[in-house]
N, C-alpha and C positions, 0 to 999 in steps of 0.2 A: 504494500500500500504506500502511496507519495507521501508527501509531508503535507499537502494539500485535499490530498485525502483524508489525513490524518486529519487536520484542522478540521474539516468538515464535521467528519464523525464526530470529533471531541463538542463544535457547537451544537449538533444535533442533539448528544448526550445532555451537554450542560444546561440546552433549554426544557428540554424532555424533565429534566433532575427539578430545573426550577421551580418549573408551573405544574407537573403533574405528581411530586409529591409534595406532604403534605409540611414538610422542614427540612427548605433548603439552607436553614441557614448554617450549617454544619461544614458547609461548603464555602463559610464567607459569605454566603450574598442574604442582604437588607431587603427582607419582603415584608416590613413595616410601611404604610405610605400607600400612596400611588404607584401606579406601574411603571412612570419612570424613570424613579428612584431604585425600583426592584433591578431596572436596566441597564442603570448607572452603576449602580453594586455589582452587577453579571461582569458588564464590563470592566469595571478595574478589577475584578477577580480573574477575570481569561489576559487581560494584560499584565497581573503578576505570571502568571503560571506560562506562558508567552515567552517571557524576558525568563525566567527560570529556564525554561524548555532552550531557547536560542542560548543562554548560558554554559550549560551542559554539555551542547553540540560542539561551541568554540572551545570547551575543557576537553572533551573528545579528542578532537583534533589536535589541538596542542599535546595531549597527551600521547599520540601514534609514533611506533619507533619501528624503524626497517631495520631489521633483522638479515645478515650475511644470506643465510641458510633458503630465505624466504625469495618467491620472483618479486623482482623490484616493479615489473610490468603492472603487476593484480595491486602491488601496493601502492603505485600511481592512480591506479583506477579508484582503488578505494579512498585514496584522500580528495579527491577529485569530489568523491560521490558526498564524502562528510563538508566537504568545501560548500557545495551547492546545499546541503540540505541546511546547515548553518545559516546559509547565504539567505536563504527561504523563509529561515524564523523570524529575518531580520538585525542577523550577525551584520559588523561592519569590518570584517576583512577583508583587507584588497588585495592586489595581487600583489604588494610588496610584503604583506606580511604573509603571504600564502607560501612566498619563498623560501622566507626564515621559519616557518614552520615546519616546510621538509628538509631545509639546512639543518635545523635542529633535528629529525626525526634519525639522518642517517649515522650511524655506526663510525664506531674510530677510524676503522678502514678505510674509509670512504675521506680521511681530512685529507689527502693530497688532491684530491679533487675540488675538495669543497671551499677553500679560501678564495681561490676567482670566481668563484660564482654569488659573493657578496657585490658584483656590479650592481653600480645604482641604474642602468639602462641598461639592463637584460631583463626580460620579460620573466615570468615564472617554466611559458613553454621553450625557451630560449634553453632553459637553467635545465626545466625535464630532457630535452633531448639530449644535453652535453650529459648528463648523471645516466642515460640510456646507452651511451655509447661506449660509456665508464664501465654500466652492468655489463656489456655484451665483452667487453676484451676482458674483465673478469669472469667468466664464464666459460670464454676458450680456452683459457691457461686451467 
């Protein structure tokens, strides 16, 4: 399922939770009042849990580390995938810090490569291919 899907599901859930039982307020939300007040309350409760969620995804990320052992290929793809789903929540990293992200991810091994690829005008795809071409003559030997 997307992250847009996910979103969905989750307002579907959250309005379902609000209005058709009987105490939502366990949940955070204020169904004292008029209705909306009840909405106002929904809403900053899906905008903390939002910024938690988008939180989490950028702890993710920063937390992924490439492993020797592991293809660097499948682990491109998947920071790629955590990149965009972050991106989604309303994360704000851009492509310089998406760089220092997988700067930081790779292995001791990997520091004779990794000091020229702090240029401040190379792209992140710039930065993946040269780190591609690193795995691949690593791989033949």
């Amino acid at each position: 399922m997307s992250i847009t899907e996910q979103r969905a599901v989750g307002l579907i859930l959250a309005w379902s939770l609000a209005f058709l039982y009987r105490n939502p307020t366990r949940l955070g939300i204020n169904i004292d009042g008029i209705a909306a007040k009840t909405w106002t309350s929904y809403i900053n409760t899906y905008e903390k849990a939002l910024n938690m969620a988008w939180l989490n995804a950028e702890q993710t990320l920063w937390n992924m580390t490439y492993l020797d052992c592991t293809d660097f290929n499948n682990f491109i793809i998947n920071m790629h995938n955590k990149w965009s789903d972050a991106k989604v929540l309303g994360s704000k990293i851009n492509n310089k810090d998406f760089k220092n992200i997988i700067i930081t991810s790779l292995p001791k091994s990997w520091n004779p490569i990794a000091a020229p690829l702090y240029d401040l005008n190379m792209t992140s795809a710039d930065m993946i291919a040269r780190l591609q071409i690193w795995y691949t003559k690593i791989n033949k030997n």
